[in-house]
C-alpha positions as CSV (number, residue, x, y, z in Angstrom):
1,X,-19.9,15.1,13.2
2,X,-20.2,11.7,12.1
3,X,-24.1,11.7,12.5
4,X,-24.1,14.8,10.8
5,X,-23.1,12.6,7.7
6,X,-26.0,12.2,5.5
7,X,-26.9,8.2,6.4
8,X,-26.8,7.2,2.3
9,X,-23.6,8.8,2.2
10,X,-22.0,7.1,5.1
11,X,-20.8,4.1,3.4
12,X,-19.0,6.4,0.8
13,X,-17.0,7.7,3.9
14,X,-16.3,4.6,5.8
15,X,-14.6,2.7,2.0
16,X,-12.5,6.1,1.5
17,X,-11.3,5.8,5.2
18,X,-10.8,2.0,5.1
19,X,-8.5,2.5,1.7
20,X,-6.9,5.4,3.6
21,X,-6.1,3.1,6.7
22,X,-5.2,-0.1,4.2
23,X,-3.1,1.8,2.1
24,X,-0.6,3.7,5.2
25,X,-0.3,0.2,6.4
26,X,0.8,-1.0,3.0
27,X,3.2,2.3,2.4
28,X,4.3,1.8,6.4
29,X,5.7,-1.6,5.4
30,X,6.9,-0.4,2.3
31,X,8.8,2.3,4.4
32,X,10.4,-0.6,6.6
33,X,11.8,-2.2,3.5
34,X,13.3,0.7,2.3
35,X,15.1,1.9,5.7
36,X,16.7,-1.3,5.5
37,X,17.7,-1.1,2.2
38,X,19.0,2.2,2.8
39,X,20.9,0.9,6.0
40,X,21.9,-2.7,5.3
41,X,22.2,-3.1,1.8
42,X,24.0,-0.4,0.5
43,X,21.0,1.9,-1.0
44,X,22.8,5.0,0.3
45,X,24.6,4.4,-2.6
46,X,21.0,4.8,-5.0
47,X,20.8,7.7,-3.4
48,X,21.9,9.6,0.0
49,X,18.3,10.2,1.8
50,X,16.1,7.8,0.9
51,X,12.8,8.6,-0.7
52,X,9.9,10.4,1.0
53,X,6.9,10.5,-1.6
54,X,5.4,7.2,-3.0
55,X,7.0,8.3,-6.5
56,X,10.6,8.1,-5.8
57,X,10.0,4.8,-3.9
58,X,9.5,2.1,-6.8
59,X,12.6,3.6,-8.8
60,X,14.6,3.2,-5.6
61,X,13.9,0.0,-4.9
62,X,14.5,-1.6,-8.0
63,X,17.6,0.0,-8.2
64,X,18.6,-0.9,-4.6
65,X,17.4,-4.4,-5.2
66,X,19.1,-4.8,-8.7
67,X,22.7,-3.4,-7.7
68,X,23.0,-5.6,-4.8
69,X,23.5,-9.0,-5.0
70,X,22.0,-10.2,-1.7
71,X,18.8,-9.0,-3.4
72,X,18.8,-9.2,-7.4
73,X,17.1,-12.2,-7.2
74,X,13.8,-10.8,-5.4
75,X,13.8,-8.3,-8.0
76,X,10.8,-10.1,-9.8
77,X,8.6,-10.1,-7.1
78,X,9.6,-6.7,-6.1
79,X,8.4,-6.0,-9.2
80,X,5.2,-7.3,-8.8
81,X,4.2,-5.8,-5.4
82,X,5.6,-2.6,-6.8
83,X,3.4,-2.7,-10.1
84,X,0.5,-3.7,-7.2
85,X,1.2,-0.6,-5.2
86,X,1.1,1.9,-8.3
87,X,-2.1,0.4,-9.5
88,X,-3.8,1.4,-5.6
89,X,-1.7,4.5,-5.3
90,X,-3.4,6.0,-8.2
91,X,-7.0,4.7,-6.9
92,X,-6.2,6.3,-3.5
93,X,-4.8,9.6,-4.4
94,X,-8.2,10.1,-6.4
95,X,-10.2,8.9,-3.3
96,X,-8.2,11.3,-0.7
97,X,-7.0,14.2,-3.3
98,X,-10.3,14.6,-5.5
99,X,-13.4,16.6,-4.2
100,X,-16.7,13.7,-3.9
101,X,-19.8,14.2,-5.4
102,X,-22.5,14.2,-3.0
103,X,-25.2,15.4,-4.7
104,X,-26.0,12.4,-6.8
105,X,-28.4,9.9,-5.4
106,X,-27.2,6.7,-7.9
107,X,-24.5,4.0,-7.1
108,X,-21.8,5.6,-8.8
109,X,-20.7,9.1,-7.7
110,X,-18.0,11.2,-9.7
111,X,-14.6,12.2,-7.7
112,X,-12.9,15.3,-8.8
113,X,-9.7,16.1,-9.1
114,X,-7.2,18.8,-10.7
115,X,-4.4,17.1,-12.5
116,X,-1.0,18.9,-12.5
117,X,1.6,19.6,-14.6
118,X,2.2,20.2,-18.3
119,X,-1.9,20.1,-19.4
120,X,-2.9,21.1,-15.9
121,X,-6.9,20.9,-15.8
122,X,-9.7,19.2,-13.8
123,X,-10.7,16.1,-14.4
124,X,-13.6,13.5,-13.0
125,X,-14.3,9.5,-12.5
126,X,-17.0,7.3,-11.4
127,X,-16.4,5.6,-7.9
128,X,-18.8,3.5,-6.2
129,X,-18.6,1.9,-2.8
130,X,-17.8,-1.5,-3.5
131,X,-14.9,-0.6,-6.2
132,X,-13.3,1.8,-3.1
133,X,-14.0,-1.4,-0.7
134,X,-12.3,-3.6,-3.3
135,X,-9.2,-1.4,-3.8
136,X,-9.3,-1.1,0.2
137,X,-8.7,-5.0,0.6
138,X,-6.1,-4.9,-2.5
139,X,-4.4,-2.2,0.1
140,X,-4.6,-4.4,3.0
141,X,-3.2,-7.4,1.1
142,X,-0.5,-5.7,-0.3
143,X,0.2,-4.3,3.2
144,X,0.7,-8.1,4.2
145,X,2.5,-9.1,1.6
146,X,5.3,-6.0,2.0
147,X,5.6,-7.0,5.4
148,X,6.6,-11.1,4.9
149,X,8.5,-9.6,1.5
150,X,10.9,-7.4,4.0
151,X,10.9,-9.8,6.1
152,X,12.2,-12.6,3.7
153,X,14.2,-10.3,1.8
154,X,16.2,-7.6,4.2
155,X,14.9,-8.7,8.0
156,X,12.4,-5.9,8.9
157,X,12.0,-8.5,11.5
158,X,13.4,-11.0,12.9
159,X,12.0,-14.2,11.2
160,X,11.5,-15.3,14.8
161,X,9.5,-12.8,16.0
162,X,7.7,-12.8,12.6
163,X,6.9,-16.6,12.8
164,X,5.3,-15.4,16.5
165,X,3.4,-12.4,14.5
166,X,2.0,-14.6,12.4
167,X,1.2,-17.5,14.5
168,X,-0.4,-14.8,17.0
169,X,-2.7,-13.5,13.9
170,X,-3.8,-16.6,11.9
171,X,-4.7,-17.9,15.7
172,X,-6.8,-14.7,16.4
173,X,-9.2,-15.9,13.0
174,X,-9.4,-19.1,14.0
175,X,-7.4,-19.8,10.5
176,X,-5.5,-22.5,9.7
177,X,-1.6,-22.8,11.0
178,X,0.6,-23.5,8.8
179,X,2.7,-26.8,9.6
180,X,6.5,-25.7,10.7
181,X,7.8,-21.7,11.0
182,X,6.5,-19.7,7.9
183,X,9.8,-17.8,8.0
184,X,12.0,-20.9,8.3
C-alpha cells in the first residue's frame, strides 16, 4: 500500500502521520495529568468523570488546578502548555479530519474540511510539508513538556523513576546530562 503512494506525495503522508504520532503522545501525557488530578487532587469535584475529548480538557484543568491549593500556583504554566496544545490541536484536527489535495503538483496543497455547527459549510487551507513537520515537533515538545509538568506538579511518576527516564534518554542522544536529579 505504501508503494502504491504516489512517490511526490509520500512526504505529505509521512508529516501528517509524524503529527498524528507527536500529538497522541502529547494528549497521552495530558491524559496522565488529568487522571491524577481526578484521583489525587480533588477534580472529582470539577466534575464526576473526567473529560474524554480534547475540548473539555483545558477547562478542566484550569479549574482543577485553580480550586486546589496544592496546584494554584502551576496554574501559569498550565496555562501556557494548554494555550500550546490548542494552537496544535486545531493544526491536527485539519491534517487528520480534512480530505488532502492530491492533485496539485506545487508545495502547498489545500486540506479540506467541513466545519460544524451554527454556519456549518466547507472550508479549505494551504498546508505544506515542512509547516505539518513543524507543528509535528511543536507536538513532540509539548508531549515532553506535559510529561516533566505532571510529573512536577501531581507525580505521574515518581520523580525517581523520572530522573532514571530522563537520564536513560538524554544518554541514548549522546546529550548533555544535567548536573544533580532533574526532578530533585
Amino acid at each position: 500500500m505504501i508503494k502504491d503512494i504516489p512517490e511526490d506525495k509520500r512526504d505529505t503522508f509521512t508529516a501528517i502521520g509524524l503529527l498524528t504520532v507527536g500529538w497522541a503522545s502529547a494528549e497521552c501525557a495530558l491524559d496522565f495529568i488529568i487522571r491524577y488530578v481526578h484521583e489525587l487532587y480533588d477534580g472529582n469535584q470539577v466534575a464526576p468523570v473526567p473529560p474524554v475529548s480534547f475540548k473539555g480538557k483545558p477547562p478542566y484543568l484550569r479549574k482543577a488546578f485553580a480550586d486546589h491549593p496544592d496546584l494554584a500556583s502551576h496554574l501559569p504554566r498550565l496555562n501556557e502548555l494548554l494555550e500550546e496544545a490548542w494552537q496544535i490541536a486545531e493544526q491536527r484536527h485539519w491534517c487528520i479530519h480534512g480530505l488532502v489535495e492530491l492533485r496539485t503538483s506545487s508545495e502547498a496543497f489545500p486540506i479540506s474540511k467541513i466545519i460544524h455547527g451554527k454556519n456549518h459549510r466547507q472550508d479549505k487551507r494551504e498546508f505544506t510539508v515542512p509547516k505539518i513537520e513543524f507543528v509535528a515537533e511543536r507536538a513532540m515538545a509539548l508531549s515532553l513538556n506535559l510529561f516533566f509538568f505532571g510529573v512536577q506538579t501531581v507525580g505521574i511518576m515518581p520523580k525517581d523513576e523520572a530522573n532514571k527516564f530522563v537520564r536513560e534518554l538524554l544518554s541514548q542522544y549522546s546529550a548533555a546530562l544535567p548536573e544533580g536529579e532533574p526532578f530533585g
